[in-house]
C-alpha positions as CSV (number, residue, x, y, z in Angstrom):
1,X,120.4,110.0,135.8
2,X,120.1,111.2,132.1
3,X,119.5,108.6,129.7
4,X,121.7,109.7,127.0
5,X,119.6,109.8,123.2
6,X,120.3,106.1,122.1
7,X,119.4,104.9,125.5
8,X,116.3,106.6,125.6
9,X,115.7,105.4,121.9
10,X,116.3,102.0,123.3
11,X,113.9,101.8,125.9
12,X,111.3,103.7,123.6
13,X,111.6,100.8,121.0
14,X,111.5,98.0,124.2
15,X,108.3,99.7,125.1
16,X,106.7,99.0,121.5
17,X,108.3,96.4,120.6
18,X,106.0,93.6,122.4
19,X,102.8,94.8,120.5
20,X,104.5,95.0,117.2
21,X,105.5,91.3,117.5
22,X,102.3,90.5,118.1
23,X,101.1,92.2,114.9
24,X,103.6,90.7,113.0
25,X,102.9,87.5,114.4
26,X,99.4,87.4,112.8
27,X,101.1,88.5,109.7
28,X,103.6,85.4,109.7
29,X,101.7,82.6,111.2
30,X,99.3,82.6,108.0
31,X,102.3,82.8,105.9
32,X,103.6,79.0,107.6
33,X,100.3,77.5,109.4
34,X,98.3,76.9,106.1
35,X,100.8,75.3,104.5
36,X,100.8,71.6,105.5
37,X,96.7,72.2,105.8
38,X,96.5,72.6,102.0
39,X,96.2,69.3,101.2
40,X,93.5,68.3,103.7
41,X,91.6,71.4,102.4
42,X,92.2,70.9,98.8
43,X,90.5,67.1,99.1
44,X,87.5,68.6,101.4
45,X,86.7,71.7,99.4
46,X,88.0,71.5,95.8
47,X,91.0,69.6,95.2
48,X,95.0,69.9,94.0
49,X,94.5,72.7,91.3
50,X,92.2,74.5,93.7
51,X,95.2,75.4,96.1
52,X,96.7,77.8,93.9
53,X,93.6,79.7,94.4
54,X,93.3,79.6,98.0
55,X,96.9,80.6,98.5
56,X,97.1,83.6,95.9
57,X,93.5,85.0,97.4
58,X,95.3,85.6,100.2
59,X,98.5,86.6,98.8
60,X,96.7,89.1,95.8
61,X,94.5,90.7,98.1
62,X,97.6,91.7,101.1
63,X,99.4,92.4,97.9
64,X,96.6,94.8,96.5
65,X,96.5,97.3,99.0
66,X,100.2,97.5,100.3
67,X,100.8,100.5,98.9
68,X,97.4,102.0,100.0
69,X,98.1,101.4,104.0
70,X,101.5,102.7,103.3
71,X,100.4,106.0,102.1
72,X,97.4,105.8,104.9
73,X,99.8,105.3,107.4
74,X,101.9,108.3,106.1
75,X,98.7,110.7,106.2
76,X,96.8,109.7,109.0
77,X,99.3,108.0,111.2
78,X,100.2,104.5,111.7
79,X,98.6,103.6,115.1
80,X,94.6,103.7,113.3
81,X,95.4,102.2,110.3
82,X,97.5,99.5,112.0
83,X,94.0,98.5,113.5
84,X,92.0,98.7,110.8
85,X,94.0,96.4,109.4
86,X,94.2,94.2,112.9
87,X,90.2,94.1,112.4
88,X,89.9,93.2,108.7
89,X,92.5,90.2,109.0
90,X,90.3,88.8,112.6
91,X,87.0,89.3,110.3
92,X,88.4,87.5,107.6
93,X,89.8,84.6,109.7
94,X,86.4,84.3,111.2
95,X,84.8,83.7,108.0
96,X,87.7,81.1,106.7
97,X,87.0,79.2,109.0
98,X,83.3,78.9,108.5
99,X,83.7,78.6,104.8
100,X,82.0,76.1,103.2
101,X,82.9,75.9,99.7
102,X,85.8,77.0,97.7
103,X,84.2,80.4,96.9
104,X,83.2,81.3,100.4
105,X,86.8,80.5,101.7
106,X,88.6,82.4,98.3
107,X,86.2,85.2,99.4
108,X,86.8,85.3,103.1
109,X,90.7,84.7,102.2
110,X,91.0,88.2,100.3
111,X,89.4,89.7,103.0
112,X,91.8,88.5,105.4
113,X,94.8,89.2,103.0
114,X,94.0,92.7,103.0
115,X,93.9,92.8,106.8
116,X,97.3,90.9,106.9
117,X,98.8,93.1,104.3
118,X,98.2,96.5,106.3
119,X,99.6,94.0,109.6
120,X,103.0,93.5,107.4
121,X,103.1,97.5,106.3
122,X,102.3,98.8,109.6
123,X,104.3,97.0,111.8
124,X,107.1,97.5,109.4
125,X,106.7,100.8,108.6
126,X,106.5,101.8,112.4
127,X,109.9,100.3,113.6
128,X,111.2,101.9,110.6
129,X,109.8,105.3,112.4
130,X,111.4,104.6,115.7
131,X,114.8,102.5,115.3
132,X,117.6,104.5,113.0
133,X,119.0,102.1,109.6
134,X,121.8,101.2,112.1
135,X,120.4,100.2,115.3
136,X,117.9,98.1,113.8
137,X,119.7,95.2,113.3
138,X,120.1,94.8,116.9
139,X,116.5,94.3,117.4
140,X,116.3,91.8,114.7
141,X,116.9,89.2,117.0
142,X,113.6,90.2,119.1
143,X,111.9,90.3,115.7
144,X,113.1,86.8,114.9
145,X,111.3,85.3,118.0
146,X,108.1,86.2,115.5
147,X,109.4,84.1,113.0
148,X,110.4,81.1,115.0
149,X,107.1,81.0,116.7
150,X,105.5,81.2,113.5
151,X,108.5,79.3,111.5
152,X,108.3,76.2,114.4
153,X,104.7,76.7,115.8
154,X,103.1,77.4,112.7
155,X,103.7,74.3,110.4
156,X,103.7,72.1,113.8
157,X,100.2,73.3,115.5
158,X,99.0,73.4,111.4
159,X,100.3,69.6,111.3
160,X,98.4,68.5,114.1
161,X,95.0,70.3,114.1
162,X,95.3,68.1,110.3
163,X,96.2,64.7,111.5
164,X,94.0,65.1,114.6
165,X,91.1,67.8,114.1
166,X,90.7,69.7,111.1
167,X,91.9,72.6,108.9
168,X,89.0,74.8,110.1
169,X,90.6,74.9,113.9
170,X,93.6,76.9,112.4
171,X,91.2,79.9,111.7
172,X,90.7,79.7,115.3
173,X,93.5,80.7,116.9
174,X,93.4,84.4,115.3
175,X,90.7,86.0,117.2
176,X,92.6,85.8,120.7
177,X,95.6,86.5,118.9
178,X,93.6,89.7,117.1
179,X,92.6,91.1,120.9
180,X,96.5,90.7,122.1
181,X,97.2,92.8,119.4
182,X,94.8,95.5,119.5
183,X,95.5,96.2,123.4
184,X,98.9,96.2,122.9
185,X,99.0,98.7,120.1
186,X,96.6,101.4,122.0
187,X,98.8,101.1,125.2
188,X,101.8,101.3,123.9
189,X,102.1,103.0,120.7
190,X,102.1,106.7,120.5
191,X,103.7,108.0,117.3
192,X,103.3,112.1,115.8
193,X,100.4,112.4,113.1
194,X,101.4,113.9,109.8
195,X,99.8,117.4,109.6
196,X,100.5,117.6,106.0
197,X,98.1,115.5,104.3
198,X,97.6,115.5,100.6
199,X,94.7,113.3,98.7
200,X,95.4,110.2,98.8
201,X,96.1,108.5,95.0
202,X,93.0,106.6,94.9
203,X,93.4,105.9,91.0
204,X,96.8,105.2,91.0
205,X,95.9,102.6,93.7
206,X,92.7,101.0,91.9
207,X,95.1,101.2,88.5
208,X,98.1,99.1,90.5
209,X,95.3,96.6,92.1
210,X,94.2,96.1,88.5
211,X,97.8,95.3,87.8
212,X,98.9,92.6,89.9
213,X,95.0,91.0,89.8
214,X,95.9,90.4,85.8
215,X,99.7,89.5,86.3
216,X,98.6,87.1,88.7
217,X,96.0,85.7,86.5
218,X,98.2,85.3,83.9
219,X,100.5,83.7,85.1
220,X,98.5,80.8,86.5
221,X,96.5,80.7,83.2
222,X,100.1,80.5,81.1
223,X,100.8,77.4,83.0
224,X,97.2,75.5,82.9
225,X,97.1,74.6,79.3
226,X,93.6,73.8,77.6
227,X,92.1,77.4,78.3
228,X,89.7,79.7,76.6
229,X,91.9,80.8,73.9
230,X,90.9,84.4,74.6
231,X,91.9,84.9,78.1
232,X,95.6,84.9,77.9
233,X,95.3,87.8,75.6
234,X,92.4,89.7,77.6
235,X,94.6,89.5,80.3
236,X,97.5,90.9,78.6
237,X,96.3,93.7,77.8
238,X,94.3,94.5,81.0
239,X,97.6,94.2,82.5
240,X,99.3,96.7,80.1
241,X,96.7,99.3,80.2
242,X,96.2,99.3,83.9
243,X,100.1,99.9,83.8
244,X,99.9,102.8,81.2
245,X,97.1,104.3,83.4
246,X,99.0,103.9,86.4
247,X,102.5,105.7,84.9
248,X,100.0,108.4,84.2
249,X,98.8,109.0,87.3
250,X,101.9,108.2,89.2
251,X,103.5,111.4,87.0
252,X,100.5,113.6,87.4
253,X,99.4,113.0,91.4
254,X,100.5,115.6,94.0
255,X,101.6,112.4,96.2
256,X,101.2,108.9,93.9
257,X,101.0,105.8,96.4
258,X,104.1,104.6,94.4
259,X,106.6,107.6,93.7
260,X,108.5,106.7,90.2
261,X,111.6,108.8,91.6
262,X,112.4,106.3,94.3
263,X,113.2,104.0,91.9
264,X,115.6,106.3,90.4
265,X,117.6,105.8,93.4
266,X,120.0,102.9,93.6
267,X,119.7,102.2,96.8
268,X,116.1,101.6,96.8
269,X,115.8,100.1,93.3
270,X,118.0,97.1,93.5
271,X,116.4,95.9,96.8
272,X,113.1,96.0,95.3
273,X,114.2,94.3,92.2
274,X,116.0,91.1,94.5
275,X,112.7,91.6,97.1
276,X,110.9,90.4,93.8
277,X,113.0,87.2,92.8
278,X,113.1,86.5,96.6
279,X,109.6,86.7,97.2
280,X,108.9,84.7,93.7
281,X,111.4,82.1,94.9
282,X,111.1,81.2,98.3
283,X,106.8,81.7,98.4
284,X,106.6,79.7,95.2
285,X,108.6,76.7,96.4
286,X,108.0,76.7,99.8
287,X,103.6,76.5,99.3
288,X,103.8,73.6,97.6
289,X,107.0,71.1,99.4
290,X,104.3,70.1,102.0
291,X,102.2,68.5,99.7
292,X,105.2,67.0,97.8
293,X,106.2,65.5,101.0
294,X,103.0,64.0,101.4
295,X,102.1,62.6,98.2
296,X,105.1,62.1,96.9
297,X,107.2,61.0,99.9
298,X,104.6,59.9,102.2
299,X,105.2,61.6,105.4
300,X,102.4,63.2,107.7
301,X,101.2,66.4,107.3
302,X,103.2,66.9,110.5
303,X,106.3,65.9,109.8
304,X,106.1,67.7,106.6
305,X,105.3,71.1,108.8
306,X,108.7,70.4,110.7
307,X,110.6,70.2,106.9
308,X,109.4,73.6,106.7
309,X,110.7,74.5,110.3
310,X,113.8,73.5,109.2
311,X,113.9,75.9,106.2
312,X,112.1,78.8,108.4
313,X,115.0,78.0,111.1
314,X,117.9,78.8,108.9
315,X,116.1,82.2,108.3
316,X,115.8,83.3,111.8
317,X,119.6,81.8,112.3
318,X,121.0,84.7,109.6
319,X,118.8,87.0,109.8
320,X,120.1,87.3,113.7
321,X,123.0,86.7,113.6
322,X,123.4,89.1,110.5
323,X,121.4,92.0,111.5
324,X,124.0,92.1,115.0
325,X,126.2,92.1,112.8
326,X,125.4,95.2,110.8
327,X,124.8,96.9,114.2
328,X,128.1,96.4,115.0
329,X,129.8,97.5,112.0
330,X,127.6,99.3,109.8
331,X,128.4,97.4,107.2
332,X,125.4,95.0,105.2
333,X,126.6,94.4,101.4
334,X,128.2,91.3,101.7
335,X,125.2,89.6,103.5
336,X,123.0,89.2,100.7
337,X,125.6,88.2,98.0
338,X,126.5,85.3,100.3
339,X,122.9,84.7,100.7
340,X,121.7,84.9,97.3
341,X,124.4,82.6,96.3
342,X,123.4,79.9,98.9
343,X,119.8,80.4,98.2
344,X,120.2,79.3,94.2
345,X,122.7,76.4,95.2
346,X,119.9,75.3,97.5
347,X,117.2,75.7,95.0
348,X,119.6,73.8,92.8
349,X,119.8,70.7,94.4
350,X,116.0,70.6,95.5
351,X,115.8,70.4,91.8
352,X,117.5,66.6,92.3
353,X,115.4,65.8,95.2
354,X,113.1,62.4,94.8
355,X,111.4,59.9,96.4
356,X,114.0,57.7,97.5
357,X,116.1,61.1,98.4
358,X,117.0,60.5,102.7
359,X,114.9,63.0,104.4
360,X,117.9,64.6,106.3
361,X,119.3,65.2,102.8
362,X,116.2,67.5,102.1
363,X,116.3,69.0,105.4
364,X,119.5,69.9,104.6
365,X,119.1,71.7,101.3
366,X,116.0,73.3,103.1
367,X,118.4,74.7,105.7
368,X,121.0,76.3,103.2
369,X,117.6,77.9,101.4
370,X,116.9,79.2,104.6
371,X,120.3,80.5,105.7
372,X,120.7,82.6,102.2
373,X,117.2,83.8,102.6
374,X,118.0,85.0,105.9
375,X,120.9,86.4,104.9
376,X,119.1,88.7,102.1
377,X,115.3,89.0,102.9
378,X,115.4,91.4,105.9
379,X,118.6,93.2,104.7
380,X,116.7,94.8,101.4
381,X,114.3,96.5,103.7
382,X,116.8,98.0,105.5
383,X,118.9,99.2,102.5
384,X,115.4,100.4,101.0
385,X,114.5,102.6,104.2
386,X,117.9,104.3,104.8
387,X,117.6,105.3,101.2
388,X,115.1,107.7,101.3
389,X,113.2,110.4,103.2
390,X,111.2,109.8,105.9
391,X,108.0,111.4,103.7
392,X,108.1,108.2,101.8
393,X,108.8,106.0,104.4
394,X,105.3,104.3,104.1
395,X,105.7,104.0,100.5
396,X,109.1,102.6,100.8
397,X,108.5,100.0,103.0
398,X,105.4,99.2,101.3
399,X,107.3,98.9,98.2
400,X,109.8,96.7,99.0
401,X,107.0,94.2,101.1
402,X,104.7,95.1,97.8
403,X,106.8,93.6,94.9
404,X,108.4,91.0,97.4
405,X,104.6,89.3,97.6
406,X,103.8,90.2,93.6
407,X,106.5,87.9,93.2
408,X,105.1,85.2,96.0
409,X,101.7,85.6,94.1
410,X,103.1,85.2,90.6
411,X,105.4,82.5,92.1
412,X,102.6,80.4,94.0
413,X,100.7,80.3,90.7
414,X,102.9,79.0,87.8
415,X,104.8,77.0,90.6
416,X,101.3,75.3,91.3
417,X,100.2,75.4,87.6
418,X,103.3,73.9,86.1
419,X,103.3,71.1,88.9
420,X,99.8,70.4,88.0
421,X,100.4,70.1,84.1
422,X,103.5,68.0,84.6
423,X,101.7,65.6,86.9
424,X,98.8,65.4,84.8
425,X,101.0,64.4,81.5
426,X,102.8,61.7,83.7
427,X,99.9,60.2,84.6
428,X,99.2,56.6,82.5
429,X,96.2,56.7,80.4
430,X,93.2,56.3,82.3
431,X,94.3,56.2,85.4
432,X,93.0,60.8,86.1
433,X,90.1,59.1,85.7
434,X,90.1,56.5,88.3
435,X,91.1,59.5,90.9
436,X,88.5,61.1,93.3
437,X,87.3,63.6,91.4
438,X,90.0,63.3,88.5
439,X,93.8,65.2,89.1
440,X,91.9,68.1,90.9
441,X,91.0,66.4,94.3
442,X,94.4,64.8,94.3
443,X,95.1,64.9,98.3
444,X,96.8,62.5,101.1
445,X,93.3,61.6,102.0
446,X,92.4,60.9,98.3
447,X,95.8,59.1,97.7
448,X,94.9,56.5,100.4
449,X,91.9,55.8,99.5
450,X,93.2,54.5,96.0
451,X,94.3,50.5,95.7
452,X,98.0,50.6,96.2
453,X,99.4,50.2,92.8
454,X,97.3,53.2,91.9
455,X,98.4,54.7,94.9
456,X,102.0,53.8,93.9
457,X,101.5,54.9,90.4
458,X,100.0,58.3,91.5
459,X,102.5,59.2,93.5
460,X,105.9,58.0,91.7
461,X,103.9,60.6,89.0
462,X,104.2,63.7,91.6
463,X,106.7,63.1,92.7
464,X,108.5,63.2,89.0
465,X,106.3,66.3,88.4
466,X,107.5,68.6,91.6
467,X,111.5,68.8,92.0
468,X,112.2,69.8,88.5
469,X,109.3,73.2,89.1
470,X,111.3,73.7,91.9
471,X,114.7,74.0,90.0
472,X,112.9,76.6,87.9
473,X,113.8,79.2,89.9
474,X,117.0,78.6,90.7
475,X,118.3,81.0,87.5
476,X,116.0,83.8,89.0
477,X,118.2,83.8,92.3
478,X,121.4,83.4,90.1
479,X,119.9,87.0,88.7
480,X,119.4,87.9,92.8
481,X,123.0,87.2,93.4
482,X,123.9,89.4,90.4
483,X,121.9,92.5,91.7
484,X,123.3,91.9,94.9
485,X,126.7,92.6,94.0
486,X,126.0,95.8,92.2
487,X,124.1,96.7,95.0
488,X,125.6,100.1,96.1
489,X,127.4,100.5,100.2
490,X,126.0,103.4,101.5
491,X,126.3,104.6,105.3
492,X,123.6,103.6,107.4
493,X,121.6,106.2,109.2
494,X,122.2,106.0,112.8
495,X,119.4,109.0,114.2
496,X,115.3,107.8,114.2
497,X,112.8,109.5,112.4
498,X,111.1,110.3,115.2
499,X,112.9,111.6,118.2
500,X,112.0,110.2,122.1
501,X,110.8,113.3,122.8
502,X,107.9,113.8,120.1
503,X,107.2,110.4,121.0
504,X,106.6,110.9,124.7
505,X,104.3,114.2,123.9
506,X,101.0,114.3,125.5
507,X,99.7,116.3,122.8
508,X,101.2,113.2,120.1
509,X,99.3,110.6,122.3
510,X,95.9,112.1,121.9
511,X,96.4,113.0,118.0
512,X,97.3,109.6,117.7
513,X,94.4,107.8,119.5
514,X,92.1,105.8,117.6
């Protein structure tokens, strides 16, 4: 029997799809695992304003070099750089876990970032290559597993190698995890490689990295007051020179790693823009509930892990149910103006949250965040990818995953800064220096340790410090919804890049081996 074309696409995509959720499940479990483990490492290593360092090292680094593997994979073929990047992120892991100090683990952290941002890119950019606009969202589902295992497993497994072994054990699951991957990827995935290849924008790149290092910088340093009066202004204009040299190049380069005509086009423009406030939003919040539940609420680092299940669970929840949804019609506007609008009413009313606040009340508000993420997040990479030509597929998708972890970055540190100066100014006179190390090695660990009207003290403070910060963002997802409306509804493309039949060349397979 002949399979007719969508049924053959079908059962192409089936093939790849097992090592591709594999990839992206290295990508995602870091994104929910380290969470609950902050804490425990902030009080062994540094303390509470040390976090915002060990999450953004991470975050800056996949961030940086985004658009790099996107215009790699575009050149040289995705399958190779895909496991690059699979190597750099198990090196990295390996040397997290062995860290010793706060700059060994900030060090081995970027490393790993720029591993897991080429995981995100790749694995993104190749279902982009083999499922049309309008069949993905049928696969979104299968995608979803990913997140649940990393949305449930993550926090949960994080949770428990803290109350039972330690933080370093996390690192520990990603070599065997790394090996999956890499067999699955050589066995299964055999894409064309591009025979045009231009230079790659190599100053365009280093000129972006300089970019998002300073914005990043400065926005932590904004929120920390007490400074060297110098550096807010150094950073300033590091960040607006790197940007001028970077619109020079991005005119003047045969092929810039971040075309300014794509963001000419509606289409792709408006999904990177909400991407942004998303990323900001959700990564900026969500880093810092665990140790808000802790401290301020006194749960366990594991039950805190399954308040973030709950949040990650009403993301899997719409973004499956939405993305059969647009398979079936075509249709995806309305999905992220409904989910925009939930997400700020959500963000809203964690805003209100406090210590005597019933914990089924939070996981509530957690789930509505999580439903109106789900409903938006996976949508604008869609949108984005149908909008343009498959030359700048790479740069798309890295674009839209780019911005969406600028804003996580720039979101992790003023969220953490801010809840650090607030908790610092609410704290009696006297009593920062009665703390284990002062404010900075503020932990669950530290917090017990303290007689228990200090204790009380201590954490009646953060917890009046953290629910406001979190209300903070609300307005940005208001701005979110208001994108999302004038976000424009164009057909979605219902034929793959690449066709079954390219894909299933001998001659493709062996220009695409490692």
């Amino acid at each position: 029997m002949v399979m007719s074309p969508r049924s053959a696409e079908r059962a192409q995509v089936l093939r790849v799809l097992p090592g591709l959720m594999v990839v992206m499940l290295l990508g995602a479990l870091d994104q929910t695992i380290m969470a609950p483990a902050l804490p425990a490492v902030a009080g062994d290593l540094g303390g509470l304003d040390e976090m915002p360092v060990v999450l953004t090292a991470y975050l800056v680094a996949a961030t940086v070099v985004m658009p790099v593997f996107g215009r790699l994979g575009d050149r040289f073929g995705r399958k190779p750089v895909l496991l690059g990047a699979i190597g750099l992120f198990m090196v990295g892991a390996v040397a997290s876990g062995l860290a010793g100090s706060i700059p060994a683990l900030v060090v081995a952290r970027v490393v790993q970032g720029a591993g897991g941002g080429g995981l995100m890119i790749g694995a993104q950019a190749v279902l982009g290559e083999v499922v049309s606009p309008r069949e993905r969202g049928r696969y979104l589902g299968l995608l979803g597993v990913v997140y649940v295992l990393a949305a449930v497993g993550g926090p949960i497994v994080g949770g428990l190698f803290i109350d039972h072994l330690s933080w370093r054990w996390i690192f520990a699951i990603y070599p065997p995890l790394g090996v999956l991957a890499m067999v699955a990827v050589v066995r299964t995935l055999r894409l064309p490689v591009p025979r045009d290849r231009p230079s790659v924008d190599y100053a365009g790149a280093t000129f972006l990295a300089t970019v998002v290092v300073a914005v990043i910088l400065l926005a932590g340093t904004l929120g920390r007051p007490g400074g060297p009066a110098w550096l807010v202004p150094v950073l300033a204009v590091v960040a607006l020179a790197a940007f001028a040299g970077w619109l020079v190049t991005a005119r003047r380069a045969a092929d810039p790693v971040l075309p300014l005509r794509l963001f000419t086009v509606r289409s792709f423009a408006i999904p990177t823009a909400i991407s942004f406030l998303i990323g900001l939003a959700l990564f900026g919040t969500v880093s810092y509930l665990p140790a808000y539940l802790q401290i301020a609420m006194g749960t366990s680092a594991t039950q805190a892990g399954l308040a973030l299940t709950c949040l990650m669970g009403g993301v899997i929840t719409t973004m499956t149910v939405s993305g059969r949804l647009i398979s079936r019609t075509g249709r995806y506007r309305r999905y992220p103006v409904i989910g925009t609008a939930m997400a700020a009413a959500g963000m809203a009313l964690l805003a209100l949250v406090n210590a005597a606040t019933p914990v089924p009340l939070v996981l509530a508000i957690l789930l509505l965040i999580g439903l109106g993420i789900g409903l938006t997040m996976q949508v604008m990479m869609l949108v984005a990818q149908n909008g343009v030509d498959h030359r700048d597929l790479g740069a798309a998708t890295s674009t839209v995953t780019f911005l969406r972890q600028i804003g996580a970055s720039v979101g992790v540190a003023v969220v953490g800064a801010l809840i650090t100066a607030r908790f610092t100014e609410r704290l009696p006179d006297g009593l920062a220096g009665l703390l284990p190390g002062s404010t900075d090695a503020l932990s669950p660990d530290a917090l017990a340790a303290l007689p228990p009207d200090l204790r009380a003290t201590v954490a009646t403070a953060f917890g009046q410090a953290a629910p406001p910060v979190f209300g903070m963002v609300a307005p940005l997802l208001v701005v979110a919804f208001l994108l999302a409306v004038a976000l424009p509804a164009q057909p979605l493309r219902d034929t793959a890049h690449v066709g079954t039949a390219d894909v299933g060349s001998a001659d493709v397979n062996k220009g695409d081996a490692p």
